[in-house]
N, C-alpha and C positions, 0 to 999 in steps of 0.2 A: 264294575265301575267304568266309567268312561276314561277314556285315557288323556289326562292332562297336557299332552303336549298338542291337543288340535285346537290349532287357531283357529279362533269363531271372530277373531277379530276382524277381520278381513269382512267388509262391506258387503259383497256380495252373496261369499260362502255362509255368512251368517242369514242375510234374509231369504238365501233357497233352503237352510235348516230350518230355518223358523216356519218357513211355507210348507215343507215337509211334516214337520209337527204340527201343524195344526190341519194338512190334507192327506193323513196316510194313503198311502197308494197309487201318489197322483204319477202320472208317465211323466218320462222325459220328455215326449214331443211337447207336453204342457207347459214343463217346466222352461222349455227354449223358447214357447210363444209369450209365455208369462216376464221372463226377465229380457229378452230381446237378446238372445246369447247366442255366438254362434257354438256349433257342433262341440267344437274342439275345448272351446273356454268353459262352457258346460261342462263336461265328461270331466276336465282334469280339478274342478269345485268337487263335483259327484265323488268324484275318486278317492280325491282328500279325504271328504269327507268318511266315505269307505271305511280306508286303512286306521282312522284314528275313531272306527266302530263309534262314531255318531250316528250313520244311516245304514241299511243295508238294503241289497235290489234284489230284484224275482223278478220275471219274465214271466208276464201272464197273458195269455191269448193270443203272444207274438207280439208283445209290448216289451217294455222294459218298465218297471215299475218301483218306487221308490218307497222307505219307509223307515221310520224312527228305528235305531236297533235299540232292542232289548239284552243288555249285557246278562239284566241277572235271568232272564230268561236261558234256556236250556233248550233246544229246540230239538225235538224229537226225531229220531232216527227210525229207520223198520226194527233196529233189532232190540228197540228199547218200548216203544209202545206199539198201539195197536193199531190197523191203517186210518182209521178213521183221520186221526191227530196229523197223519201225512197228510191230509188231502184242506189243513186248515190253512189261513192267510196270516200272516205275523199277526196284524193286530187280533184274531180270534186265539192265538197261541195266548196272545199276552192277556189278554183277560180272563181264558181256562185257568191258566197258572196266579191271577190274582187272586181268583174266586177258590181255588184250590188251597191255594196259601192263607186265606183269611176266611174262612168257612162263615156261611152267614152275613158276606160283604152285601151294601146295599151300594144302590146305584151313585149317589154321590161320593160315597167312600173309594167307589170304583174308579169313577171318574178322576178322581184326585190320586188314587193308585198309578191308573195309567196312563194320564194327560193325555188321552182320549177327548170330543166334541163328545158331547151327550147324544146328536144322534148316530154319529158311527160305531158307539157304544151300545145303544138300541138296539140298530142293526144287526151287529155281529150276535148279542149275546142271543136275539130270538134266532140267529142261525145254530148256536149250539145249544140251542133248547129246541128245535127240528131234529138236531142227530144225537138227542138224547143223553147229551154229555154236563149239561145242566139243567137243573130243576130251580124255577123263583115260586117263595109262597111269601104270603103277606106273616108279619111280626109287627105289632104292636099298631104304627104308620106306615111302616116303610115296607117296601117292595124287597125283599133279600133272595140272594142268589147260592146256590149250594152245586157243589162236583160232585155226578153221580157215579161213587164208585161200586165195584161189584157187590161190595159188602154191604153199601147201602140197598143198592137193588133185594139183595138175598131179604137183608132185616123187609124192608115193605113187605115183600113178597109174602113172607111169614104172617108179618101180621092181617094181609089180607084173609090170608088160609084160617088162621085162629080164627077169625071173627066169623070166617064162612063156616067152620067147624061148628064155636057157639050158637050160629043161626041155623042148625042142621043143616045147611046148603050142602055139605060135603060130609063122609062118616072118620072116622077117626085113622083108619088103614090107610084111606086117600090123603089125608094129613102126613100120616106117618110119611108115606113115603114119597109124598114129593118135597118133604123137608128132608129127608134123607140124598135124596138127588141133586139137592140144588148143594149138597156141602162138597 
């Protein structure tokens, strides 16, 4: 949860959060051409902001870059996941972990999960549908989004081999034992 004692009341700190949430990722140098701020009265908004875990930054490209924090987010360490999840951008964290947490989320539901733009929500999620960590298939109208875990992969996998089995495409030993391999 967000911590109650940061003042949003403050005029300005309030409309560089507000800018923040609705442009994840935007630089500082934006943010200083944006409000007319200099250096210092920048930094110590940013900073507030910070400590009372409304925003958090990352240095990307030799930038300094800004973005909504996600409290109930968890953000992934080397010795907790796999690299892939190292090498994502907060907001791709925060929509893995939406999509994960509510299996079957469609895009508007997302949207309103993570107060995300619907297209940087676009964006991100075809990026982790490139590195194979979600899969979207169509459900009734809506577009839905599923986290591919290992055990989903295994279950597909199987049922492809069954169906190659039934079509004699494969004999029953080649079955056998690549479901045996993949446990």
């Amino acid at each position: 949860m967000i911590k109650s004692n940061v003042d949003l009341e403050h005029h300005i700190r309030k409309t560089i959060f507000n800018h923040i949430i609705a442009y994840p990722g935007v630089s500082f140098s934006t943010l200083k051409k944006i409000f007319d701020l200099n250096d210092s009265t920048l930094r110590y908004h940013l900073k507030y902001l910070e400590r009372g875990e409304r925003i958090s930054s990352r240095i990307e490209r030799g930038k300094l870059h800004y973005y909504p924090y996600f409290s109930n987010i968890t953000i992934p360490t080397a010795a907790n996941t796999s690299s892939k999840t190292n090498d994502l951008t907060p907001q791709q964290l925060h929509i893995l972990y939406a999509i994960k947490k509510y299996p079957g989320i469609n895009q508007t539901e997302l949207i309103t999960k993570t107060s995300l733009k619907r297209h940087i929500l676009t964006y991100n999620i075809s990026k982790l549908i490139d590195l194979g960590m979600v899969r979207k298939y169509n459900h009734v109208r809506n577009v839905c989004y599923e986290y591919i875990t290992d055990e989903l992969l295994k279950t597909e996998t199987l049922k492809v081999l069954a169906i190659k089995l039934l079509n004699n495409e494969i004999d029953e030993e080649t079955f056998l034992r690549l479901k045996n391999r993949m446990k």
